[in-house]
VEXDREN-2710 file (C-alpha; in Angstrom, 1 decimal):
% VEXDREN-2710
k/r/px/py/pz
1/UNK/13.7/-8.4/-20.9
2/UNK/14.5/-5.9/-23.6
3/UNK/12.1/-3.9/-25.1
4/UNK/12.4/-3.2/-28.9
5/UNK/12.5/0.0/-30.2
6/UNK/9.5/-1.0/-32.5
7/UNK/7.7/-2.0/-29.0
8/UNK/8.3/1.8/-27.6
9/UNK/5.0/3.4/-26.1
10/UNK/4.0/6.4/-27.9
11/UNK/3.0/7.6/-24.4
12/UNK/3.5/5.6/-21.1
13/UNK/1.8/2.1/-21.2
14/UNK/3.0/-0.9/-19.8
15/UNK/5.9/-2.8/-22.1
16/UNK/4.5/-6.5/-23.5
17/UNK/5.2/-9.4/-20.3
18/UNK/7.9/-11.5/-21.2
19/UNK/6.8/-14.9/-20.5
20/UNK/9.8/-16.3/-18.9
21/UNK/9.6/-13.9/-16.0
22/UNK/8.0/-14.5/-12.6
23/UNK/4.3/-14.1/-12.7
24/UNK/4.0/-11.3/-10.1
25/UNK/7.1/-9.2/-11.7
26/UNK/5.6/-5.7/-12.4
27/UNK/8.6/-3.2/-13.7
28/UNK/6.3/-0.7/-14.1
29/UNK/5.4/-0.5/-10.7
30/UNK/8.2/-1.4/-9.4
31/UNK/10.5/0.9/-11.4
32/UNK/7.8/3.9/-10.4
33/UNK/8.1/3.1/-6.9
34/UNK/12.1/2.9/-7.0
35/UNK/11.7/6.4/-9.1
36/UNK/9.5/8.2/-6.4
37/UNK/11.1/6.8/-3.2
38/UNK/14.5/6.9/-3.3
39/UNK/16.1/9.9/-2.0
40/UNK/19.8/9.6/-3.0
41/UNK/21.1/8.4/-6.1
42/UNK/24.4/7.9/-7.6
43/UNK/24.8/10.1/-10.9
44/UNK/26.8/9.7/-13.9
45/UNK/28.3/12.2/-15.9
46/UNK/31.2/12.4/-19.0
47/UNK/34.1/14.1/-17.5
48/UNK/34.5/17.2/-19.3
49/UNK/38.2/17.8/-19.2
50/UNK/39.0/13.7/-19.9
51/UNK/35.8/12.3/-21.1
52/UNK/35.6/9.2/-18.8
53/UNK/32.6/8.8/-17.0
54/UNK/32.4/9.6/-13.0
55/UNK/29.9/9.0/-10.7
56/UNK/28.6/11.1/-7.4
57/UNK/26.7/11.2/-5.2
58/UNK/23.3/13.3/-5.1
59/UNK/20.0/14.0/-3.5
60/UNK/16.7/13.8/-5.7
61/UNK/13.5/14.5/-5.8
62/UNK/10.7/13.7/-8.5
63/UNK/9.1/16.3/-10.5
64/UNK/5.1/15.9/-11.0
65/UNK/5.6/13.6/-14.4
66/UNK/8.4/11.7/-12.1
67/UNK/11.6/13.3/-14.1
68/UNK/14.3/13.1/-11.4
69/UNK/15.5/16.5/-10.3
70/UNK/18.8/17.7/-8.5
71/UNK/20.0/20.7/-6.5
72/UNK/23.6/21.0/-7.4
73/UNK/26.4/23.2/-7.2
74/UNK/28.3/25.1/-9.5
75/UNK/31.4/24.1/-7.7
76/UNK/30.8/20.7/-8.0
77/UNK/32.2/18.3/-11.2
78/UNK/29.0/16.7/-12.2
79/UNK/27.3/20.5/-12.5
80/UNK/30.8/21.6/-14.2
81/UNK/30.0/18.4/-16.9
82/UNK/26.5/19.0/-17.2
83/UNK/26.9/22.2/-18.6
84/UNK/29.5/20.6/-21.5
85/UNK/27.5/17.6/-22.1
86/UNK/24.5/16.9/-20.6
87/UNK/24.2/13.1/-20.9
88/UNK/24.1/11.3/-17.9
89/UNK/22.6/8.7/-16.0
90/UNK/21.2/8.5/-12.5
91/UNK/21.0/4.9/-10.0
92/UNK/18.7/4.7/-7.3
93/UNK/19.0/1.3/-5.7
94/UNK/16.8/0.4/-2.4
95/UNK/19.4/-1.2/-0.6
96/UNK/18.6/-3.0/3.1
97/UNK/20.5/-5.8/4.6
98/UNK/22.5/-8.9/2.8
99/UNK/23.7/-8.8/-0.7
100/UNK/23.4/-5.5/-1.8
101/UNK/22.8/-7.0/-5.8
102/UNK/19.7/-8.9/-4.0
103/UNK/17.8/-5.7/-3.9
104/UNK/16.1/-4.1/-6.6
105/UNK/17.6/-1.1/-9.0
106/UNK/16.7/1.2/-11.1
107/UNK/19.1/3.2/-13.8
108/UNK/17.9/6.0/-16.1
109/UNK/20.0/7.5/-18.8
110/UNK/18.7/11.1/-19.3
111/UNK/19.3/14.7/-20.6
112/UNK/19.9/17.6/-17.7
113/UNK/18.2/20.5/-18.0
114/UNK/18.4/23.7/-15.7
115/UNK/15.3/25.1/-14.4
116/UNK/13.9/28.1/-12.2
117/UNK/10.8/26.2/-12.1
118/UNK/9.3/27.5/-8.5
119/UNK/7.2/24.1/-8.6
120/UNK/10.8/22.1/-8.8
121/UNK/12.3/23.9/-6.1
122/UNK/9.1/23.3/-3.5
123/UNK/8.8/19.8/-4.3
124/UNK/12.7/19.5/-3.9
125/UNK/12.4/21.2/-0.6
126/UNK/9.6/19.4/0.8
127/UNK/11.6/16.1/0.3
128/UNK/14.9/17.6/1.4
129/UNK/14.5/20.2/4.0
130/UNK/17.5/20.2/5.5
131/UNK/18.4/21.7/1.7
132/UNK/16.5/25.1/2.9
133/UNK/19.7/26.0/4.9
134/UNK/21.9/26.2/1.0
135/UNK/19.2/26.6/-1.8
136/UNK/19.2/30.4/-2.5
137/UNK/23.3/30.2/-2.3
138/UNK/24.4/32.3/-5.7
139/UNK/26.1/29.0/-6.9
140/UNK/23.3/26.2/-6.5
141/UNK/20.3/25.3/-9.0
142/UNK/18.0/22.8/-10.0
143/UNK/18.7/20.4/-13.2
144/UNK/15.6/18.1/-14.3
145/UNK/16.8/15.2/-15.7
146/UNK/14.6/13.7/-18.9
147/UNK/14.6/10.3/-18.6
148/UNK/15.1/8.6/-22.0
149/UNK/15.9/4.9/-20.9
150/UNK/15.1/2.9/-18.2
151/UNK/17.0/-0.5/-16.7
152/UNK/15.5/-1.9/-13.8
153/UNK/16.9/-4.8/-12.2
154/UNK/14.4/-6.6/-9.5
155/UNK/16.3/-9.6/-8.5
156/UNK/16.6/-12.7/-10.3
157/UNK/15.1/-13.7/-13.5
158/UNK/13.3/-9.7/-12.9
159/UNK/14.7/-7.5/-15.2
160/UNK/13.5/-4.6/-17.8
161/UNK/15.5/-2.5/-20.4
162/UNK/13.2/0.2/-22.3
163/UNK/12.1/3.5/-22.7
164/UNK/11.7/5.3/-19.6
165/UNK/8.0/6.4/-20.5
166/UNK/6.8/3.8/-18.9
167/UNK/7.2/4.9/-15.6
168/UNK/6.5/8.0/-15.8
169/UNK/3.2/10.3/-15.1
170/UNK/2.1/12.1/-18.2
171/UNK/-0.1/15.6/-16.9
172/UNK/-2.3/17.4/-19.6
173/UNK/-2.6/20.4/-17.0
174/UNK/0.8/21.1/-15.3
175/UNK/-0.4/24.7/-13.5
176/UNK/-3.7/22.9/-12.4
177/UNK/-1.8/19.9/-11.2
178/UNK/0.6/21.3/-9.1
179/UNK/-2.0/23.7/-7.7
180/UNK/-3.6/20.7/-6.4
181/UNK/-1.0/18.8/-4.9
182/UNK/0.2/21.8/-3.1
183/UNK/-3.4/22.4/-1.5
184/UNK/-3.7/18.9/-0.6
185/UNK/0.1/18.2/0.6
186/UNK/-1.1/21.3/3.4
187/UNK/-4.6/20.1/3.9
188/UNK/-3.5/16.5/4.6
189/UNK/-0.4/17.3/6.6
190/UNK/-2.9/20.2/8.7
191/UNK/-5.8/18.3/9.3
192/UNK/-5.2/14.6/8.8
193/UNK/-1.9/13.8/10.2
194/UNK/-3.5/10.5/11.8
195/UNK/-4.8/9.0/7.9
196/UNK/-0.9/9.6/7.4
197/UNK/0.5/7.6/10.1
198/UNK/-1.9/5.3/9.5
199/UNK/-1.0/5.0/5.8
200/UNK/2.8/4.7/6.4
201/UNK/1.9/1.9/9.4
202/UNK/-0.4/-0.2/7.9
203/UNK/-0.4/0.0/4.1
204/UNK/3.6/0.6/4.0
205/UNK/4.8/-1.2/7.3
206/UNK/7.0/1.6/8.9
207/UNK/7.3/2.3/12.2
208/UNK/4.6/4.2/14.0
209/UNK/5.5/8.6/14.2
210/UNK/4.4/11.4/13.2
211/UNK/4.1/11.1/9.3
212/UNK/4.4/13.6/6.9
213/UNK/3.0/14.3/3.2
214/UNK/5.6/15.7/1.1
215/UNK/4.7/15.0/-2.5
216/UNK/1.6/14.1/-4.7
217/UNK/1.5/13.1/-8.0
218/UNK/-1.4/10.8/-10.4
219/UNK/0.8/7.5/-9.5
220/UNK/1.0/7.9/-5.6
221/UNK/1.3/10.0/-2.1
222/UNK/4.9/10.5/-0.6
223/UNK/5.6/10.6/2.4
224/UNK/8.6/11.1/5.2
225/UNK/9.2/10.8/9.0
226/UNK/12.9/12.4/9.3
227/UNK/15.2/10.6/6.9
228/UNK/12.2/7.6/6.1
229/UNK/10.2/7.9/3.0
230/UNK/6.8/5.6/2.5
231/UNK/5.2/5.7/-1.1
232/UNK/1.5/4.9/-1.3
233/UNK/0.4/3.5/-4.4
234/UNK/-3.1/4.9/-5.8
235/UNK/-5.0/2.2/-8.7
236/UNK/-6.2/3.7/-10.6
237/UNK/-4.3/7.0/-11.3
238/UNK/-5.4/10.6/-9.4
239/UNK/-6.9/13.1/-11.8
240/UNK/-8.3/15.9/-10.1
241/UNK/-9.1/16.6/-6.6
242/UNK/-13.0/14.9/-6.4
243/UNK/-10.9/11.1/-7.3
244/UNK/-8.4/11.8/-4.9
245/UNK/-10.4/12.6/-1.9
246/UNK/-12.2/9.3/-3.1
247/UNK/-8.9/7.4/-3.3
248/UNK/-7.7/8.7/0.0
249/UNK/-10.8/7.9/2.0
250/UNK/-10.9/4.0/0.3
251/UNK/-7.4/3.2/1.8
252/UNK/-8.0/4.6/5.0
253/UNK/-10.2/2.7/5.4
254/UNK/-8.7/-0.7/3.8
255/UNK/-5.8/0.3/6.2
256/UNK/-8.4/0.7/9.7
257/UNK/-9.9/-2.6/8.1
258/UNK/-6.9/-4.6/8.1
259/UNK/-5.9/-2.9/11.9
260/UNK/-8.8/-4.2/13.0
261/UNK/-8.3/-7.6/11.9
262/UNK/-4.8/-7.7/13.0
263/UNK/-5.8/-6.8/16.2
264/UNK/-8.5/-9.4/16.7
265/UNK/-6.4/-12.2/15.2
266/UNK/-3.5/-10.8/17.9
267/UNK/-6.4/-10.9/20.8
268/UNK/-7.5/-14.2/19.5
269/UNK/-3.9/-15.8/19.5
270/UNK/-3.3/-14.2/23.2
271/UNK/-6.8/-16.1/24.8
272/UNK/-5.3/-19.8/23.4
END
């Protein structure tokens, strides 16, 4: 489907359903989930010396609204075309075993913009490490890329083309926001490391480990176990700290709920 540009949301919203998709096709949760959970994408830029396009590869993380963002180099030749033109475009695909084009992808065409933003560079950090050991080199810095469209592709007879609002998470408060993902990222990964590896095993299906939080935004919770990433889902969106704690303690315990059952059905089946 292709949405119109007299069907564009003013502000987020969830484009019109096109009748001759699949029932259960959601792009706008699907294209937020592909957003927030992939960790490497393949960017596009204009060459600045020929003008063809090129393609790299590059880390991202999500900013609080979900606007990708990138630690680059100044050495590099997307960072060197970014700062003559910065169009560009940015593929995340999930990937996983068979056909690659089985799996769903997401592409964003976007405007780079450099930032000093300190609430960039920890949520960058927090999903990337590892990028601790180059991020104060004289020559790197963080773009935020401003997503303008969005083309999703979820398999067959699945697929969106329109504005990029719709996936992402509008904020009134940035400062307050990002105050309290920061104190809750800590508090959960501190004091309730088991509610996190229960998330990521029940509610996601990933292997069992020792589960870390590493983002929050109103959408969802991310989190990581070394180079893994889970995304939990939160319906309806997390406003302010009192809804969050509420949304937190419901799907711990939907996830204990279904453990439970999973194990008496697995008892059950073992006694026949």
């Amino acid at each position: 489907m292709t949405e119109s540009p007299s069907e564009l949301p003013r502000r987020g919203g969830d484009p019109p359903r096109d009748p001759r998709q699949p029932a259960d096709f959601d792009p706008v949760s699907l294209g937020r989930h592909l957003l927030r959970a992939i960790r490497v994408g393949a960017l596009g830029t204009l060459d600045a010396a020929s003008g063809f396009p090129i393609t790299t590869l590059t880390s991202v993380a999500t900013d609080l609204d979900g606007a990708p963002i990138l630690l680059v180099s100044a050495l590099s030749h997307h960072t060197k075309n970014l700062k003559v033109d910065s169009r560009c475009s940015l593929l995340l695909s999930e990937g996983g075993r068979g056909d690659p084009l089985a799996h769903p992808r997401l592409t964003l065409t976007a405007e780079a913009r450099l930032t000093d933003d300190p609430v960039i560079r920890r949520r960058f950090l927090a999903r990337h490490p590892k990028a601790k050991l180059y991020v104060d080199f004289p020559d790197f810095a963080f773009y935020r890329l401003e997503p303008i469209r969005m083309m999703l592709n979820g398999g067959f007879a699945r697929a969106f083309d329109g504005d990029a609002r719709h996936i992402l998470s509008p904020i009134a408060d940035r400062a307050a926001y990002a105050g309290l993902e920061e104190s809750a990222v800590a508090h959960l990964n501190d004091d309730h490391a088991d509610a996190l590896a229960l998330y990521a095993r029940v509610l996601c299906k990933m292997p069992d480990g020792a589960w870390s939080a590493t983002g929050l935004d109103p959408h969802g919770l991310d989190l990581a176990l070394n180079d893994r990433t889970a995304r939990i889902a939160f319906d309806p969106p997390v406003e302010d700290a009192s809804h969050l704690r509420k949304g937190l303690m419901q799907l711990a315990d939907m996830a204990r709920e279904a453990e439970r059952n999973r194990t008496g059905a697995e008892k059950g089946a073992a006694s026949n």
